[in-house]
N, C-alpha and C positions, 0 to 999 in steps of 0.2 A: 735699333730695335732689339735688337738679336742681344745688345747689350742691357738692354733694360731687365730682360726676362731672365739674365742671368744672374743680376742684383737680389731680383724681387726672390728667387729660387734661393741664394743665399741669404739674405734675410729672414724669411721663411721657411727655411726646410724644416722646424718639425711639426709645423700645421702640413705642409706638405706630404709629409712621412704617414703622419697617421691618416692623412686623407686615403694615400695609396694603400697601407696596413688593412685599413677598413674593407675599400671596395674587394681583395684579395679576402679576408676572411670571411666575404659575404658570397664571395668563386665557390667558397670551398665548404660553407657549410650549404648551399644549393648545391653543388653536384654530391653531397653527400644525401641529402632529403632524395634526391632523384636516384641513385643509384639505389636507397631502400625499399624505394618508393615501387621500383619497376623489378628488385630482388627481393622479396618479402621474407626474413626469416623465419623458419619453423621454431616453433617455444616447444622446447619436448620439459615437462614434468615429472621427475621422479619420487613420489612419497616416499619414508620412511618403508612402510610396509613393501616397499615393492623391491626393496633390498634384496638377494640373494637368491631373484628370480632365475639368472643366470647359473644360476648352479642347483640342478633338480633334479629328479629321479621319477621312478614309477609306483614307488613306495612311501619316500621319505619324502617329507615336508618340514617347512618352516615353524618352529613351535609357535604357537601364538599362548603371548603374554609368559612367556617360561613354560610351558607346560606342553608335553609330548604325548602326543594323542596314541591311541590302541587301532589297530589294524589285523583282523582275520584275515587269515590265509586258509580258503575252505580247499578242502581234501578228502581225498576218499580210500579204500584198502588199508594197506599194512603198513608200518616203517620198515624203512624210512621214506620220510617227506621232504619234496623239493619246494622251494622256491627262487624267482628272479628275481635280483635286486641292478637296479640297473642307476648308474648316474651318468646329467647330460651336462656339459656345458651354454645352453639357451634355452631360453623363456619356453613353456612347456604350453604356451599359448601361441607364443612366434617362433617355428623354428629356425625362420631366417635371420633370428636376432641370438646373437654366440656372442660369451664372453673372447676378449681379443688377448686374451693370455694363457698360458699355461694356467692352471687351477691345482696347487698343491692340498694335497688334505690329506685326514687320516681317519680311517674308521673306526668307532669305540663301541665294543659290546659290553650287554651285560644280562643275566637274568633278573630278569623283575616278574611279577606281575601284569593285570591287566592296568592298575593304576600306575604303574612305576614304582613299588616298592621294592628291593632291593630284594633276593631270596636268597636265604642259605645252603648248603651244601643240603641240609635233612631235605629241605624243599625239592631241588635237583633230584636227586637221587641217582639214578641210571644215564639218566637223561645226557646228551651230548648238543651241542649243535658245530657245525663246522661252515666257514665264512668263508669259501673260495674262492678268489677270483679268477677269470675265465679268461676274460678282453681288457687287458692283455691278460695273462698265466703270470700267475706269482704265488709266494707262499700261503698257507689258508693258516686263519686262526681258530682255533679249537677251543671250546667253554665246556667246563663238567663240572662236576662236582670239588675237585679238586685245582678249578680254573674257571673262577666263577664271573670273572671279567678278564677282556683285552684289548688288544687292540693292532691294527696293520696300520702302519708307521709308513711314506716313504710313497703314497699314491698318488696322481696323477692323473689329472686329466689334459693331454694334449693338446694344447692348439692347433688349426689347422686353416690356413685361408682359401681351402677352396670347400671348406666342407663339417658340420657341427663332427664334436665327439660323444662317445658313449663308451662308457665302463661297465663291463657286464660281473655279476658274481654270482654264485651259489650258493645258497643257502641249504643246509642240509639237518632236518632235526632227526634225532634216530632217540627212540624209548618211548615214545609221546602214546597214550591212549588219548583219540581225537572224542570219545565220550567220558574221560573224567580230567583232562588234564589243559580244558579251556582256557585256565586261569596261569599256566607256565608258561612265559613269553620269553621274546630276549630282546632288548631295547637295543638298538642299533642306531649312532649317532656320525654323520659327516661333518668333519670340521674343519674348516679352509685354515693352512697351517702362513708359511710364506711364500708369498712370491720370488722367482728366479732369484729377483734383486737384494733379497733381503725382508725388504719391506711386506709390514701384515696387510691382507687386505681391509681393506676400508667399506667397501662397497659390495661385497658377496658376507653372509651369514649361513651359522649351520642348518641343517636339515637330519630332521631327527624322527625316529616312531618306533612304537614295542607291537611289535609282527608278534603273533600268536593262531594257534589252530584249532579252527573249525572242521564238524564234518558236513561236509557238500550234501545237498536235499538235491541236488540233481548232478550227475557226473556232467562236468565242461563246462556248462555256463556262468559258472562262480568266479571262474580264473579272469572273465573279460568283463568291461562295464565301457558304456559310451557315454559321453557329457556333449555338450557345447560348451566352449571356452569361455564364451562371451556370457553366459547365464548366472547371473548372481539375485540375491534379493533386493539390490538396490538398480537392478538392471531391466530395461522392457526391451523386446523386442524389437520398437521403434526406433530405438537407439542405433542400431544399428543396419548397415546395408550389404554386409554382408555375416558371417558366420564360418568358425572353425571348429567342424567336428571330429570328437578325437576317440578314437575307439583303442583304447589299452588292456592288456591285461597278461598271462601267461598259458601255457597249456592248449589245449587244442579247444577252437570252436567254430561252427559257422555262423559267419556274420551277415547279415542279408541288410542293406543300406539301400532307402528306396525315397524316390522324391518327384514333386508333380513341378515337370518341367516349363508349367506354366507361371509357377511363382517362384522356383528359384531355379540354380544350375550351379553345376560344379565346373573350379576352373579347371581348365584340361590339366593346365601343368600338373594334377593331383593327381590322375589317371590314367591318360593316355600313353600308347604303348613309346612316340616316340617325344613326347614333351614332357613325362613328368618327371620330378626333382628327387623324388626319393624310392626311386629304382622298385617300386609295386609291377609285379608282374600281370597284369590286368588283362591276360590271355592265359587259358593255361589252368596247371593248376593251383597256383596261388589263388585267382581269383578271376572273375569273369563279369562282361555286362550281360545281363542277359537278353536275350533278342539281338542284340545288338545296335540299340537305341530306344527309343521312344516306345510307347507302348503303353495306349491310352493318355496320353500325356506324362505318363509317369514312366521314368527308368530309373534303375534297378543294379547295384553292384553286387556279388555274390562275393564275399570274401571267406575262403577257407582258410582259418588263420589255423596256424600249429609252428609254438614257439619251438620245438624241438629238429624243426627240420632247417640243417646247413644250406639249403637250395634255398629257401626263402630268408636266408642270414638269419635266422631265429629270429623273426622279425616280430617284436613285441605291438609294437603301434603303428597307426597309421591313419593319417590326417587329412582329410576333405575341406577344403573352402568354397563355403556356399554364397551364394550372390543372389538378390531379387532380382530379376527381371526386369529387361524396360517397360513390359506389362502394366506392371504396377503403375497407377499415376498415383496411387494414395498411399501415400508415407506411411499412414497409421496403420496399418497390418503387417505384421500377425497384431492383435491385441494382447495376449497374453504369452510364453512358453510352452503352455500343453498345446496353443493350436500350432507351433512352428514344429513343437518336438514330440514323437509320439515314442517312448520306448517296449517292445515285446506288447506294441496290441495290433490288434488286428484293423483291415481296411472298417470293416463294422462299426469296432469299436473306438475308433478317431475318426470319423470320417469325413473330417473339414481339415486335418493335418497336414503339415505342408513336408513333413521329413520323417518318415518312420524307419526304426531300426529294431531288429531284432535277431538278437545271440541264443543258440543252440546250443 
């Protein structure tokens, strides 16, 4: 018997073979269907435009289509006038998402215009601006009349894996009349140069804008502005389930952030004294809840921002993630943006809002 089947196995082995071939390739693309099946991978999406999100500032942006948009800087007294110019390495919507490299670049100035026109020395005239960097301290570049462009060569931003970076500088203009001289700016460009390796980046782009000066119709509240991250024109409300509110600016203000704890809440890690992530002092005098919680439904952050003070890190921003409530069973509210966001109006005058903010 034993001998027969050893015939028939030699006569046959390559109907054999592929019989055995098969059932094993059929092993092995079912425990591949199952292992998908019960592992689901996440598809992340990156468009073109979402290039060089990774590298951003509080000033500077990505040009769109070539072209470098104008940005006031409202001010008030005499010269000289300060400004902060700050770059980050991650998404200025996520700050838990950082680029995972050093980020070499270099900063080019120049006088222009509010459109970007180039100005000559007549144009200049007295006029100065001076580019210091702060975080870390290094050499400043200096634009006059007789140094009508330049540039800091040799910058740097850090990697760090327990923690995003930030490069802070000073902007200094000195001659400027903040009612005739609207239209003198100085374009200011970051430009991702190489990597450690050698190699250009592929995947960060510059970030570019012509800063110029206004005079402030109210001292302090010019320097700050609040958005929601997620708010665009092709965005509802409904879209999302939660919300990242981002209050930036310079100079001193007070920020008053108030929300009805019945249709949304902030996660703690954003505020509380021993859970949050970005070291906001939320007792004290940075900033305060008032009551200290609830109160009518609604509670209420007090933030005294003032970029000037080393005890608060000269802390420029600071970022709230807001969440709906299990409350809600109906997805489709807020309906629009004015009812989720109310900015500088009153309980009165919003009074179906679900998040009001207002700077001093």
């Amino acid at each position: 018997m034993r001998s027969n089947i050893l015939d028939i196995i030699k006569k046959q082995w390559l109907i054999i073979w592929i019989i055995a071939a098969s059932m094993m390739l059929i092993t092995i693309v079912a425990s591949a269907e199952s292992f998908f099946t019960l592992s689901p991978l996440k598809r992340v999406l990156v468009s073109k435009d979402g290039h060089g999100l990774l590298f951003s500032s509080n000033i500077l942006e990505k040009p769109e289509g070539g072209s470098i948009s104008y940005i006031p800087s409202y001010k008030t007294g005499d010269s000289p006038y300060y400004a902060d110019l700050y770059l980050w390495n991650f998404d200025t919507k996520d700050e838990g998402s950082r680029y995972t490299e050093d980020i070499n670049y270099k900063l080019e100035a120049k006088f222009t215009d509010t459109e970007g026109n180039f100005l000559d020395a007549e144009a200049v005239g007295a006029r100065t601006v001076v580019i210091t960097p702060t975080v870390p301290s290094g050499s400043a570049l200096t634009l006059s009349s007789e140094s009508l462009s330049g540039e800091l060569t040799g910058q740097t931003l850090a990697y760090s894996d327990s923690s995003s970076t930030e490069n802070a500088y000073t902007i200094t203009f000195t001659g400027w009349s903040l009612d005739d001289d609207t239209d003198i700016c100085v374009q200011i460009r970051a430009i991702p140069t190489q990597k450690n390796s050698g190699e250009a980046y592929t995947d960060l782009s510059e970030i570019a804008r012509i800063v110029g000066l206004r005079k402030a119709r109210v001292s302090g509240s010019n320097g700050w502005k609040a958005n929601i991250s997620e708010m665009t024109s092709s965005n509802t409300p409904t879209d999302f389930d939660a919300y990242n509110l981002i209050v930036s600016g310079s100079g001193k203000a007070t920020i008053t952030i108030s929300w009805d704890t019945t249709k949304l809440d902030v996660n703690k890690i954003f505020y509380t004294s021993t859970d949050n992530v970005f070291g906001y002092i939320f007792s004290g005098e940075e900033a305060e809840i008032v009551d200290g919680g609830v109160s009518d439904g609604w509670r209420t952050i007090t933030i005294n921002a003032d970029t000037s003070k080393v005890a608060q890190n000269n802390r420029n921003r600071y970022t709230l993630q807001l969440y709906k409530t299990g409350v809600l069973d109906d997805k489709t509210y807020p309906a629009d943006w004015d009812t989720l966001f109310a900015k500088n109006l009153t309980a009165a005058e919003s009074p179906n809002a679900w998040l009001r903010v207002s700077i001093e």
